[in-house]
Backbone as CSV, one residue per row, in Angstrom:
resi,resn,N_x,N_y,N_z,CA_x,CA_y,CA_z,C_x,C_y,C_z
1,UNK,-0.679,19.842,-2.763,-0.376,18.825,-3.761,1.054,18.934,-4.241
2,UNK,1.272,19.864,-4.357,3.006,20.117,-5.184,3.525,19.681,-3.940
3,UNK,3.315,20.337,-2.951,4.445,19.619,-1.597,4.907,18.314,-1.511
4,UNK,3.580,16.823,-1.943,3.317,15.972,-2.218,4.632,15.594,-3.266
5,UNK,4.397,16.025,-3.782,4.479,15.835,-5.249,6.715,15.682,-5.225
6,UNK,6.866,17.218,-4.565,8.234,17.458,-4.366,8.972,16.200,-3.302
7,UNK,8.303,15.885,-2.428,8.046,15.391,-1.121,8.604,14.066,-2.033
8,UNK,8.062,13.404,-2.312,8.182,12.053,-3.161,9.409,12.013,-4.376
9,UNK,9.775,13.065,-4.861,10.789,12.886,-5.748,11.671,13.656,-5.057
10,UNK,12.149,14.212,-4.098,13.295,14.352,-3.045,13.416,13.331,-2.689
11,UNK,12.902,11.776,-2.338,13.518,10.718,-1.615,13.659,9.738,-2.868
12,UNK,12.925,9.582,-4.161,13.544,9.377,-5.334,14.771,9.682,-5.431
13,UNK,15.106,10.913,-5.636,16.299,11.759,-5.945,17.296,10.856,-5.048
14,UNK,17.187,10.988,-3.482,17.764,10.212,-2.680,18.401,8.669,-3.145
15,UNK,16.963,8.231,-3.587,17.895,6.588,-4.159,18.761,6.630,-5.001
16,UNK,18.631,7.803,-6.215,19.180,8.009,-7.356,20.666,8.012,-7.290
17,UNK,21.202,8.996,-6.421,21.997,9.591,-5.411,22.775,8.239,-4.812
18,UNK,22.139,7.313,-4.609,23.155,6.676,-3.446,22.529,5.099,-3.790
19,UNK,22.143,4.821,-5.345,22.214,3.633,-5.591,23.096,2.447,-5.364
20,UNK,24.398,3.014,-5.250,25.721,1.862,-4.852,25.794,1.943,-3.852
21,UNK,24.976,2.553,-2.898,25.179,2.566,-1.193,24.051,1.579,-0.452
22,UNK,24.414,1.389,0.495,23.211,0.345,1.319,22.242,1.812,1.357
23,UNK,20.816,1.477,1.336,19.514,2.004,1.439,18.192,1.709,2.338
24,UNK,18.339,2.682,3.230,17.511,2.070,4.330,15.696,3.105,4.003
25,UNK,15.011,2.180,4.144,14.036,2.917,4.152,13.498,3.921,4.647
26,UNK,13.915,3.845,6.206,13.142,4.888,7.103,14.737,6.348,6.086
27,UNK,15.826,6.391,5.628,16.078,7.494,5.058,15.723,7.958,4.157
28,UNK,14.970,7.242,3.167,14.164,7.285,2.278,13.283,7.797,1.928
29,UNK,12.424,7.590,3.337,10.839,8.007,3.579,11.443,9.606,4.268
30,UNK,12.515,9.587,4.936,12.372,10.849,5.588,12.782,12.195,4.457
31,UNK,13.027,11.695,3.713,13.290,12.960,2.537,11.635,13.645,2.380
32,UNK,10.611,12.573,2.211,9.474,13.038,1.925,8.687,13.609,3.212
33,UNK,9.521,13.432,3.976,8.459,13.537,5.661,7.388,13.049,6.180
34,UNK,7.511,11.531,5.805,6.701,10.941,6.234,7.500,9.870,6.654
35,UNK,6.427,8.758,7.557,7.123,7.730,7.763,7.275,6.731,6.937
36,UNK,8.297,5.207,7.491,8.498,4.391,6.783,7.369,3.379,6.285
37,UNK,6.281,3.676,7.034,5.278,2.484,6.706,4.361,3.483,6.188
38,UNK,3.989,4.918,6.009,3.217,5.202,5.104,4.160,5.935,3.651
39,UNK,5.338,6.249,3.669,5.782,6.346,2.640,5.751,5.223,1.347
40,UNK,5.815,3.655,2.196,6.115,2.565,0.778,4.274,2.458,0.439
41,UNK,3.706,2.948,1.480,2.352,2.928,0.923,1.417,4.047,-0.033
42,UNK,2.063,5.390,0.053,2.002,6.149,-0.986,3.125,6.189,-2.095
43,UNK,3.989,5.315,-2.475,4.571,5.269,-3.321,4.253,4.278,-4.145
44,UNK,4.122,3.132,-3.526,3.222,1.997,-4.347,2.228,2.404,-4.851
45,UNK,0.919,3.047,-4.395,-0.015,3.654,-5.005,0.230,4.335,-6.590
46,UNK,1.184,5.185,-6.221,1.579,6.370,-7.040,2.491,6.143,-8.146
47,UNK,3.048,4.864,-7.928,3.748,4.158,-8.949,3.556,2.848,-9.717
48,UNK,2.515,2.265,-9.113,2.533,0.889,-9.294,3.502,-0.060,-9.048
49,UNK,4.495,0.321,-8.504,5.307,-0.878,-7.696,5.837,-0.726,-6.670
50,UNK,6.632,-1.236,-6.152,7.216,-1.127,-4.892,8.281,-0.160,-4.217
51,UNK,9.142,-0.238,-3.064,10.335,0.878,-2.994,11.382,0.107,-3.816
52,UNK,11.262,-1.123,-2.756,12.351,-2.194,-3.278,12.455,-2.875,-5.087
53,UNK,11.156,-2.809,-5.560,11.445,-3.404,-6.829,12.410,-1.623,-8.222
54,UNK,11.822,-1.219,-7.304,12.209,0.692,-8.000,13.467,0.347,-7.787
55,UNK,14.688,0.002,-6.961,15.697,-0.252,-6.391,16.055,-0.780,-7.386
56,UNK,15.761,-2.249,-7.378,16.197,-3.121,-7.910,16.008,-3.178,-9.738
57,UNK,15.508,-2.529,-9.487,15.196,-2.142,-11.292,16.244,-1.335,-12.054
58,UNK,16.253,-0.311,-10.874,17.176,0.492,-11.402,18.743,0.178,-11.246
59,UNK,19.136,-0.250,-10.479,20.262,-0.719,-10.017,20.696,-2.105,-10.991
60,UNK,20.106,-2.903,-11.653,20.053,-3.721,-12.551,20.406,-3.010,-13.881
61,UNK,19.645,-2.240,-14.172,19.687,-0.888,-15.259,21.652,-0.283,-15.834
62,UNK,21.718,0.100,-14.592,22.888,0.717,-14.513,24.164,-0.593,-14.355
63,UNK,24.062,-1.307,-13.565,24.602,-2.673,-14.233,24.888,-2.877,-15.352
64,UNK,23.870,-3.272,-16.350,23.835,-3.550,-17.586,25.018,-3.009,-18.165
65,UNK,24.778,-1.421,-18.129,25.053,-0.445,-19.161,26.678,-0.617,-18.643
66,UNK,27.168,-0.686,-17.648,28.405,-1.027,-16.733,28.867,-2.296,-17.673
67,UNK,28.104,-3.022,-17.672,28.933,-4.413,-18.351,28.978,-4.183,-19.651
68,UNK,28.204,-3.657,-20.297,28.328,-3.482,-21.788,29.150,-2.228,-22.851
69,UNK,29.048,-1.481,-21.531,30.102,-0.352,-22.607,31.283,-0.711,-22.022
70,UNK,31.883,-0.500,-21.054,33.466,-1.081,-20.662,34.087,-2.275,-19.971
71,UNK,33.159,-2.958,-20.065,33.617,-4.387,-19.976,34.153,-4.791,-18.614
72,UNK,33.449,-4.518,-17.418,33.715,-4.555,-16.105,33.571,-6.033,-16.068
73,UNK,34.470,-5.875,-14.820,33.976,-7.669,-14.375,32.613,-8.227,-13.604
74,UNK,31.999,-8.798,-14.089,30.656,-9.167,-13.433,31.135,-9.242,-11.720
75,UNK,31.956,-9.672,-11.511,32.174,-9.956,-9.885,31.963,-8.704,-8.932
76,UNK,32.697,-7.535,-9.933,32.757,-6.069,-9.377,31.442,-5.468,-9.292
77,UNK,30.834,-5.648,-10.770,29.359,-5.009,-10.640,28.490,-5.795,-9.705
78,UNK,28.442,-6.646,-9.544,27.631,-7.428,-8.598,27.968,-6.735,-7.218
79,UNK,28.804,-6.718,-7.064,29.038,-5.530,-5.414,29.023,-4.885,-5.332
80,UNK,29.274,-3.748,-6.544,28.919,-2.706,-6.480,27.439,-2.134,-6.361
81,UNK,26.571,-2.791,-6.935,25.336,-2.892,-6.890,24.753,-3.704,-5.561
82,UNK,25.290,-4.021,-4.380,24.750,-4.820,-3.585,24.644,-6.208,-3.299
83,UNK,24.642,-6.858,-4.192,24.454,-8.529,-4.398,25.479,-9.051,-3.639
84,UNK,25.615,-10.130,-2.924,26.474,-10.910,-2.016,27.661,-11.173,-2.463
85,UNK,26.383,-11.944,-3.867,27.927,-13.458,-4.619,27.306,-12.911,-6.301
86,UNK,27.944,-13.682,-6.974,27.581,-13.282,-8.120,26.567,-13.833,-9.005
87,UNK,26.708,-15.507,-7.954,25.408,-16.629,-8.244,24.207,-15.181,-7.859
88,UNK,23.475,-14.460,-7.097,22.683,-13.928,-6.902,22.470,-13.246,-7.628
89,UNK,23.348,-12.354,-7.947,23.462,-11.355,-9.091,22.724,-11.898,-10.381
90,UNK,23.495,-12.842,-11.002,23.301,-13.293,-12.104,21.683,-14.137,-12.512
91,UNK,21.299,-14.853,-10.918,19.768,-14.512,-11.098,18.754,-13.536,-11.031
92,UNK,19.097,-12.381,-9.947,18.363,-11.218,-10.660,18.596,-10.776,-11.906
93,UNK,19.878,-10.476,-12.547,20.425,-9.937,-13.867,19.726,-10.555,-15.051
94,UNK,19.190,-11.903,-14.863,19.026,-12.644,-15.773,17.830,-12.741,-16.200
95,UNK,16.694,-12.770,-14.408,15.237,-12.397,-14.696,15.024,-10.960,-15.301
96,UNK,15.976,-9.997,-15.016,15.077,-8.388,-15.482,15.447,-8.226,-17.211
97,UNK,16.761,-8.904,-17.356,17.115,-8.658,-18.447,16.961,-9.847,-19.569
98,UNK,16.870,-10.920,-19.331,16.564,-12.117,-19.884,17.836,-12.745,-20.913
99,UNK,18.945,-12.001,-20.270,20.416,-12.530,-20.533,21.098,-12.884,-19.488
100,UNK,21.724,-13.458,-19.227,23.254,-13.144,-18.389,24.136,-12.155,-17.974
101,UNK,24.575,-11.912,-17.245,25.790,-10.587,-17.134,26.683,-10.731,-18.277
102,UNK,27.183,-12.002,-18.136,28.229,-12.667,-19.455,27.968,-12.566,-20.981
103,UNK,26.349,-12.488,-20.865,26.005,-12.290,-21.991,25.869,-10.668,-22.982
104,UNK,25.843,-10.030,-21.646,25.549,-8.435,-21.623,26.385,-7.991,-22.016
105,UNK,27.750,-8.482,-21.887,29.255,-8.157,-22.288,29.527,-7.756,-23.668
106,UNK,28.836,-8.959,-24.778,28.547,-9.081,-25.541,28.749,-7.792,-26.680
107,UNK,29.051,-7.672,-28.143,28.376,-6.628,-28.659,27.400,-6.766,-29.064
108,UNK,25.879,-5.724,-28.836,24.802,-6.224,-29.692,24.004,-6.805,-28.736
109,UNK,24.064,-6.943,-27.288,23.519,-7.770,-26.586,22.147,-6.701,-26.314
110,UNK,20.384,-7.329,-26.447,19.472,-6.427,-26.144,19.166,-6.602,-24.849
111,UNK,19.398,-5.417,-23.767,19.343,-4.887,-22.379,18.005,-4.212,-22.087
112,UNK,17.083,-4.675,-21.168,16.294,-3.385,-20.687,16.663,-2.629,-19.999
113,UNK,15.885,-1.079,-20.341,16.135,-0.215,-19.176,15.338,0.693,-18.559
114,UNK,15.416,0.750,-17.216,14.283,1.033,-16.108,14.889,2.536,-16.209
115,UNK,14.227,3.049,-16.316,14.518,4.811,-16.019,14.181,5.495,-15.355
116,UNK,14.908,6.401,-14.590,14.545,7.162,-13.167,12.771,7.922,-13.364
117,UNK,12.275,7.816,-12.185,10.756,8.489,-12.086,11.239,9.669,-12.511
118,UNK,9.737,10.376,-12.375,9.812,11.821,-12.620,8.195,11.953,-11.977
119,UNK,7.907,12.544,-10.636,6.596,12.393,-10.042,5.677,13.643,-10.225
120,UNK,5.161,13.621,-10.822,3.956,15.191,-11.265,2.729,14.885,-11.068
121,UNK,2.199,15.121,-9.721,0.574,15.112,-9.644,-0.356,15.861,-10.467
122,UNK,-0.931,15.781,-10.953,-2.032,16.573,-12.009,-2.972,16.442,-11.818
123,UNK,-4.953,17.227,-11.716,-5.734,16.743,-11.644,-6.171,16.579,-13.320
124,UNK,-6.988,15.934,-13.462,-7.661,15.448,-15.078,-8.699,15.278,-14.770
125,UNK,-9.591,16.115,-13.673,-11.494,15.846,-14.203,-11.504,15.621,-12.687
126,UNK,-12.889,15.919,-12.392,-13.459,15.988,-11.042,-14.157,14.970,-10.939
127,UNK,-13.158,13.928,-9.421,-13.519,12.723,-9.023,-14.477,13.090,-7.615
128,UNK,-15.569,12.246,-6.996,-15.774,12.370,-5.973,-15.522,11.664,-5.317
129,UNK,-14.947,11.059,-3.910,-15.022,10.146,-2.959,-14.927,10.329,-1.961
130,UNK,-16.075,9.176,-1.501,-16.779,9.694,0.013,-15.866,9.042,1.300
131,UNK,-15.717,9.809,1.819,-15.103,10.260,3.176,-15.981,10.449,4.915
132,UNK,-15.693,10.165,5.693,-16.025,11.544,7.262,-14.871,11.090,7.960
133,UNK,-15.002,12.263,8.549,-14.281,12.567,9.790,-14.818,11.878,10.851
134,UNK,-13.907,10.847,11.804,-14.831,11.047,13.217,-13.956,10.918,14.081
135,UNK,-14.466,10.981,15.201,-13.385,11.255,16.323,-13.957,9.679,17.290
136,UNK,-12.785,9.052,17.703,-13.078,7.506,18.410,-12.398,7.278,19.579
137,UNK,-13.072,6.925,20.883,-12.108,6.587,21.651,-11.238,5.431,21.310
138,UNK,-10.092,4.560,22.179,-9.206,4.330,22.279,-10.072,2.334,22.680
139,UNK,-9.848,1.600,21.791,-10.843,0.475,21.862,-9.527,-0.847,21.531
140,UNK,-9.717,-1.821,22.011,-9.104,-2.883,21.809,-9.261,-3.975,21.034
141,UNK,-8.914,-4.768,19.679,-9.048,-5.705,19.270,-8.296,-7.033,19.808
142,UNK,-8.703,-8.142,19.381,-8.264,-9.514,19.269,-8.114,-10.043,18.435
143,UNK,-7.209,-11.083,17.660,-6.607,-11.714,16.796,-5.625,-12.658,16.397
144,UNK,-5.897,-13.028,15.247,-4.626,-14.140,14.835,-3.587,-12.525,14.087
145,UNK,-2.215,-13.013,14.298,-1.000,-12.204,13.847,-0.401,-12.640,13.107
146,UNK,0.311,-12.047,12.113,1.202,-12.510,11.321,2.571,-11.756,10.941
147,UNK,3.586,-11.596,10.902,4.234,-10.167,10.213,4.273,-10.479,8.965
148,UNK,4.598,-9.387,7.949,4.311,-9.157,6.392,5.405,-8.361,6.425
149,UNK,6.348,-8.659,5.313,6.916,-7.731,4.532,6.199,-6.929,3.502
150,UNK,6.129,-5.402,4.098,5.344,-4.306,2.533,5.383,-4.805,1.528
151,UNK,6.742,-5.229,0.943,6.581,-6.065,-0.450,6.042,-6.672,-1.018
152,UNK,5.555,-7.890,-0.249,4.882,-8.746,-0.602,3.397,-8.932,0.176
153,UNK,2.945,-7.621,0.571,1.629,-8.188,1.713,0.465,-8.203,0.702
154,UNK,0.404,-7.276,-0.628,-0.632,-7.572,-1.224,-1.285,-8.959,-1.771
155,UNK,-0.250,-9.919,-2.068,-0.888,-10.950,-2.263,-0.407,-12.355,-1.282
156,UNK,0.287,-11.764,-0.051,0.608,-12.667,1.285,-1.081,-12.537,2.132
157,UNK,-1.226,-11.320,2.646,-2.119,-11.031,3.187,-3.852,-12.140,2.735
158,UNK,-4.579,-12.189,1.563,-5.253,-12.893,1.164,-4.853,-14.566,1.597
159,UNK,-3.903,-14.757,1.595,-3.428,-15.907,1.692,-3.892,-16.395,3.511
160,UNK,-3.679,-15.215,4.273,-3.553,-15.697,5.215,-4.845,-15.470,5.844
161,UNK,-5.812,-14.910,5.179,-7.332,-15.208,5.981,-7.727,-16.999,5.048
162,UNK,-7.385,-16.946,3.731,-7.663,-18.437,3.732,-7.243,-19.479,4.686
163,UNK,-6.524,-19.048,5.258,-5.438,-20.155,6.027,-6.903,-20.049,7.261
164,UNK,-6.920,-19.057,7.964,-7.450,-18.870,9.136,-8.815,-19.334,9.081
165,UNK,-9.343,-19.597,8.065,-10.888,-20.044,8.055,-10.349,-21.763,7.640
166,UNK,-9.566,-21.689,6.957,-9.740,-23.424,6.388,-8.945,-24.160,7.739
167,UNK,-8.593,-23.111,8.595,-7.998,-23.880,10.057,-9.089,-23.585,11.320
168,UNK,-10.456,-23.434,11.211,-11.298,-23.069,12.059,-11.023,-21.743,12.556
169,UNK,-10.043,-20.973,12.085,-10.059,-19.901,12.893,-11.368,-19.034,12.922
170,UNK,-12.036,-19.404,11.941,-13.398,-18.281,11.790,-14.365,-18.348,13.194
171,UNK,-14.002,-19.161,13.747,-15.045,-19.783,15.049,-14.730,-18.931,16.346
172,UNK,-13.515,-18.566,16.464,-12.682,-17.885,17.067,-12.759,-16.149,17.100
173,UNK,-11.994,-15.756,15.670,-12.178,-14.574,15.401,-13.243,-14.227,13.850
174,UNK,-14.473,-14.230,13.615,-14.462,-14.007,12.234,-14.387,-13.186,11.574
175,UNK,-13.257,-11.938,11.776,-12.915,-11.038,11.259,-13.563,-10.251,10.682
176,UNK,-13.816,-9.137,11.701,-14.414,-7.576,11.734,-13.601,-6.613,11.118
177,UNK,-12.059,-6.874,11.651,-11.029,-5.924,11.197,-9.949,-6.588,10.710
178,UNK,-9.413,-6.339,9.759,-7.965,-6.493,9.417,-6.721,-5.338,9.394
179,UNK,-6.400,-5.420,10.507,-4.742,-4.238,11.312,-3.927,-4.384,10.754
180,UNK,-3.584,-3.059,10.494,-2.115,-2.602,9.929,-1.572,-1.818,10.721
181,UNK,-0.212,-2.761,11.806,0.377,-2.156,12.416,1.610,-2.175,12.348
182,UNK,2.400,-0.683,11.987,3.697,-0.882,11.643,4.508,-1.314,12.545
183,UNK,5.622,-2.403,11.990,6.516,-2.983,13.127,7.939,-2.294,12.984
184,UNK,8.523,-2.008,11.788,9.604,-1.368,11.748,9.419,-0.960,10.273
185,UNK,9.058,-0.215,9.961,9.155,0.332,8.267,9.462,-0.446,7.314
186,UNK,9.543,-1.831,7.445,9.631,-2.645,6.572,9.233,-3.893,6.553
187,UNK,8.650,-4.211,7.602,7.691,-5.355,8.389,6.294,-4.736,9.003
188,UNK,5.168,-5.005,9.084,4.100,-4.551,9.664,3.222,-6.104,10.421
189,UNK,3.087,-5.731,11.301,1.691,-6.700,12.129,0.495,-6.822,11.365
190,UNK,-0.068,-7.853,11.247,-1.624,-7.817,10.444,-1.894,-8.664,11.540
191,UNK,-3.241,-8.003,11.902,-4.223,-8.873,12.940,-5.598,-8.956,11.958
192,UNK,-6.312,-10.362,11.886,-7.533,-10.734,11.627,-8.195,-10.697,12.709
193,UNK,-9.036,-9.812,13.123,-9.480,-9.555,14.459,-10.949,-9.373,14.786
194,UNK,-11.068,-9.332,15.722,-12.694,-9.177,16.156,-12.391,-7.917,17.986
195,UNK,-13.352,-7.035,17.636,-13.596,-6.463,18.902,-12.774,-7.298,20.609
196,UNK,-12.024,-6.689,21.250,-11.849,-7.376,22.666,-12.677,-6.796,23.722
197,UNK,-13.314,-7.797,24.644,-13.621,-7.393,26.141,-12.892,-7.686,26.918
198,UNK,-12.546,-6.748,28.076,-11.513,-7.520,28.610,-12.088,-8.775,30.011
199,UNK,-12.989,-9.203,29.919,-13.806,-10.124,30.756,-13.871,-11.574,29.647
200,UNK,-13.236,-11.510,28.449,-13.029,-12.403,27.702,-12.048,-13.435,27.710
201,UNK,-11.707,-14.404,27.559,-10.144,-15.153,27.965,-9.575,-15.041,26.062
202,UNK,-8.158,-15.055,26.300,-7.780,-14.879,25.021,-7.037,-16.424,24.841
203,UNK,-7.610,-16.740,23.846,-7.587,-18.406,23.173,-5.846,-18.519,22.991
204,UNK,-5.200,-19.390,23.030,-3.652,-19.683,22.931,-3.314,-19.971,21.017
205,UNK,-2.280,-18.856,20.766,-2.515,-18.394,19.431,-2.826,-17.054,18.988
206,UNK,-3.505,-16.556,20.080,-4.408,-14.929,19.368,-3.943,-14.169,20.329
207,UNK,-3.758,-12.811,19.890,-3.260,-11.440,20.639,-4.408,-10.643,20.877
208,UNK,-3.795,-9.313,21.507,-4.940,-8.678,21.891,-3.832,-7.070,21.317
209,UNK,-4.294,-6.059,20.785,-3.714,-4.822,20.566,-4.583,-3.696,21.226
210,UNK,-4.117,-2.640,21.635,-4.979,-1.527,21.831,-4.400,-0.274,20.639
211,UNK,-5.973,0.048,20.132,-6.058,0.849,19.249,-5.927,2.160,19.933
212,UNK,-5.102,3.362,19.709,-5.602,4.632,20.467,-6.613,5.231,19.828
213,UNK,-6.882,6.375,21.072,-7.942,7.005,20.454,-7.165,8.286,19.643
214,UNK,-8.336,8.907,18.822,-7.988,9.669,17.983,-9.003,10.145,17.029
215,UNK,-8.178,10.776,15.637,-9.206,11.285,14.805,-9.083,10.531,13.694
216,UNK,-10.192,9.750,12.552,-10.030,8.877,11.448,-10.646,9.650,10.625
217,UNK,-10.630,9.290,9.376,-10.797,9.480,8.187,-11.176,8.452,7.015
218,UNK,-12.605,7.983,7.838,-12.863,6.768,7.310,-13.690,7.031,6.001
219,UNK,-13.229,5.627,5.116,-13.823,5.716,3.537,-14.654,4.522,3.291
220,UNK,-15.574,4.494,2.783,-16.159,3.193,2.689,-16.422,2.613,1.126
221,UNK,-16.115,1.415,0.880,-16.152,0.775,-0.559,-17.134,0.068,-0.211
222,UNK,-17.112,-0.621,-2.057,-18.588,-0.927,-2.109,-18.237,-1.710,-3.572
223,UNK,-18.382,-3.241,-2.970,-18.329,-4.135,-4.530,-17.616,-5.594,-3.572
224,UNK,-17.152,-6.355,-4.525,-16.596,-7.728,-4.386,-14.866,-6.939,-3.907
225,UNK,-14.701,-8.030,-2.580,-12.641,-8.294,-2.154,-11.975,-9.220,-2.885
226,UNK,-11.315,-8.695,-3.009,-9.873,-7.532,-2.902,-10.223,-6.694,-3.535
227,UNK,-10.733,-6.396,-4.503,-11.250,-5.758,-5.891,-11.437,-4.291,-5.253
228,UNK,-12.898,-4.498,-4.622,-13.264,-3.269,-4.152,-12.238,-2.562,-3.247
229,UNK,-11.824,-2.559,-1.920,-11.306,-2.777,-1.038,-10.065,-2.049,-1.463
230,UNK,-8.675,-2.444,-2.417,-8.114,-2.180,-3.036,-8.372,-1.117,-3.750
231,UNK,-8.966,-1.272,-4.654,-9.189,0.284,-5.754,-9.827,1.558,-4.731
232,UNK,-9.895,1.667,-3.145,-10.559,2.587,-2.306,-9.308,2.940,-2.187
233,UNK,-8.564,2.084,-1.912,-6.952,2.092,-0.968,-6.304,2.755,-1.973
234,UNK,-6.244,2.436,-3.087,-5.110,3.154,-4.011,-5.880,4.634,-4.223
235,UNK,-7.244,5.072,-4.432,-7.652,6.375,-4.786,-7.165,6.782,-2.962
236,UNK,-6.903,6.308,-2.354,-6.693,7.405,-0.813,-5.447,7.755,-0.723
237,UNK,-4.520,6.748,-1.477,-2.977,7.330,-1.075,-2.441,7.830,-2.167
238,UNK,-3.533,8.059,-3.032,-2.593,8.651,-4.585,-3.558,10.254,-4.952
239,UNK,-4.468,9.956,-4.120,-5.460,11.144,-4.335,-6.009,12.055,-3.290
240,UNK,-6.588,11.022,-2.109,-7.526,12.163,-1.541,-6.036,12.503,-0.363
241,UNK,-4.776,12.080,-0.004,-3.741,12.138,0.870,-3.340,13.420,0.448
242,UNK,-2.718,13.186,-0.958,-2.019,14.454,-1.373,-2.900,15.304,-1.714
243,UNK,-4.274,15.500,-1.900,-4.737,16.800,-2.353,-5.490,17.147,-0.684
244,UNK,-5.053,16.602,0.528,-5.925,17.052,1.612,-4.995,18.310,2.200
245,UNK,-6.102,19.271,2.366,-5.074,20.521,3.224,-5.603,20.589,4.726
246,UNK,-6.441,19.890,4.896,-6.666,19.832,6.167,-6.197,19.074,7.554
247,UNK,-5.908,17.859,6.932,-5.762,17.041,7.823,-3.982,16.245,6.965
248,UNK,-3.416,15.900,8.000,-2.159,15.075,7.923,-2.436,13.715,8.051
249,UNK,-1.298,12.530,8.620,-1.479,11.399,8.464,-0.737,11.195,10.092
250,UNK,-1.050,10.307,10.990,-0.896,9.933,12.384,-1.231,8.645,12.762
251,UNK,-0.172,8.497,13.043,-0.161,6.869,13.430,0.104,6.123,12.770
252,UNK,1.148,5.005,12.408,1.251,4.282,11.903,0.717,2.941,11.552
253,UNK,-0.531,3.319,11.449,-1.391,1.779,11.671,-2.908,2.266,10.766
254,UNK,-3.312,1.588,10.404,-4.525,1.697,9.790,-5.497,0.509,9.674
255,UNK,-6.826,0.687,9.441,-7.889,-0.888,9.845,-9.120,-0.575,8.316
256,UNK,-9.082,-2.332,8.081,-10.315,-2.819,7.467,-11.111,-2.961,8.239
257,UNK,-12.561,-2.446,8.232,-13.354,-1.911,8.779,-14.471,-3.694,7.582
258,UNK,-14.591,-4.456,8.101,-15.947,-5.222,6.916,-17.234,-5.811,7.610
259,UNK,-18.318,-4.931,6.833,-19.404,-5.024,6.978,-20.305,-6.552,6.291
260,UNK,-20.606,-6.693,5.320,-20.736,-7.961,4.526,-19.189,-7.817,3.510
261,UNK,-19.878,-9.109,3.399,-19.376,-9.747,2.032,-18.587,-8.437,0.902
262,UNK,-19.407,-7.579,1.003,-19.364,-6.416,-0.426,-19.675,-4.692,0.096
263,UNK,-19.498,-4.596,1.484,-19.470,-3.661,2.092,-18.693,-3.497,3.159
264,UNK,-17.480,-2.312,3.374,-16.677,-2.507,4.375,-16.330,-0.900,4.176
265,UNK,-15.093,-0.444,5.101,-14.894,0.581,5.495,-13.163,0.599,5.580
266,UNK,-12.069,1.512,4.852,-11.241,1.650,4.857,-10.497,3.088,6.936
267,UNK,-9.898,2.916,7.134,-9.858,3.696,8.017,-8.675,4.348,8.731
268,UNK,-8.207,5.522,8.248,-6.701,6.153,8.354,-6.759,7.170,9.407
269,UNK,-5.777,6.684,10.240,-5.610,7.786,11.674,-5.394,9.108,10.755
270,UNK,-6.040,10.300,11.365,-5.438,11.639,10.892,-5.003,12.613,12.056
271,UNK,-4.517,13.801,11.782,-4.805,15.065,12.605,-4.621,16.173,11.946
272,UNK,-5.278,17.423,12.622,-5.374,18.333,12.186,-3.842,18.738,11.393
273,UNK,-3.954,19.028,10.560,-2.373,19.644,9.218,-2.255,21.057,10.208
């Protein structure tokens, strides 16, 4: 758990460090030693927001305080902080802070401010959640695809099985699994999928992926989606990840496993730690 724990505020530290610099994720994630597509997913958990909004929060932050004690030129802070033009600037600046840069200048002007994490795992009371191990060969799905930015897949993703049923797709695939396959640490593949044979023809529109084989660490929820589904996902990457001494994390991809309506199965490649 402390490894965890250090692991995550070494690549904090990192942003902290090199806020006026371009920031790439996969350097980010590698402070903690993990990858880019499961790092923004145990950090979201563990924080409630994003890599990028942590960024941008903070980097807004330090802005502020830039325009208001010595009177920089908005043009400068805006680049210094990243922003293109200053038109951009001045609409982020304006949503976090609910002034202007121009206005920030100001004496007396009221600024929010986002303040660096500080990450300390703690336990507080004995949770249980159910888990197994199993070991799976190497099986193929079919599907409609989409790419997702991490940022925004929590409430993109929902969007796009409505799409797929109110466009007949349900006739097609009616989604057994929903894939998470990383595309570059900051984009991922989502397939709405159903089992493949390969004696099947694949419909024009839908892909086919092969899953490897391996070892999972499947969890199963139990209630109404997103709801349920979600609150499994956040206790796995904020809890049962960092307190596991057995097993690591492998592969960059992970699957919704849904049984009915109100029963389904979360499912994370592992291997032996």
């Amino acid at each position: 758990m402390n490894g965890w724990a250090e692991g995550i505020q070494s690549a904090i530290q990192y942003i902290e460090d090199n806020l006026t610099e371009e920031l790439e994720i996969e350097d980010i994630a590698s402070k903690a030693y993990v990858s880019a597509f499961y790092f923004q997913k145990i950090f979201s958990c563990l924080c409630g927001f994003t890599v990028g909004e942590y960024i941008r929060n903070r980097r807004l932050t330090l802005a502020a305080q830039e325009l208001s004690a010595d009177g920089a030129k908005v043009i400068d802070v805006a680049m210094k902080y990243g922003y293109d033009s200053p038109d951009s600037f001045t609409r982020a600046f304006t949503k976090f802070h609910g002034i202007s840069p121009s206005a920030a200048k100001e004496k007396g002007a009221e600024l929010k401010a986002f303040a660096p994490l500080r990450i300390k795992l703690t336990l507080e009371g004995g949770t249980t959640m159910e888990y197994k191990i199993v070991e799976k060969e190497a099986f193929a799905i079919m599907g409609k695809s989409k790419l997702f930015n991490i940022e925004t897949s929590y409430t993109e993703i929902p969007k796009f099985w409505g799409e797929h049923y109110q466009t007949g797709g349900g006739e097609i695939v009616k989604g057994m699994f929903g894939a998470c396959l990383d595309s570059d640490g900051k984009n991922f593949d989502y397939l709405i999928a159903d089992l493949y044979f390969p004696w099947n023809d694949i419909p024009d529109g839908y892909t086919t992926r092969v899953i490897p084989a391996g070892t999972w660490a499947v969890f199963p929820y139990h209630g109404e989606c997103p709801k349920a589904l979600q609150d499994v996902n956040t206790q796995i990457w904020s809890e049962w990840i960092p307190n596991c001494k057995e097993y690591k994390l492998s592969g960059n991809y992970n699957l919704e496993f849904y049984i009915s309506p109100t029963e389904g199965q979360i499912w994370v490649p592992v291997e032996k730690a």
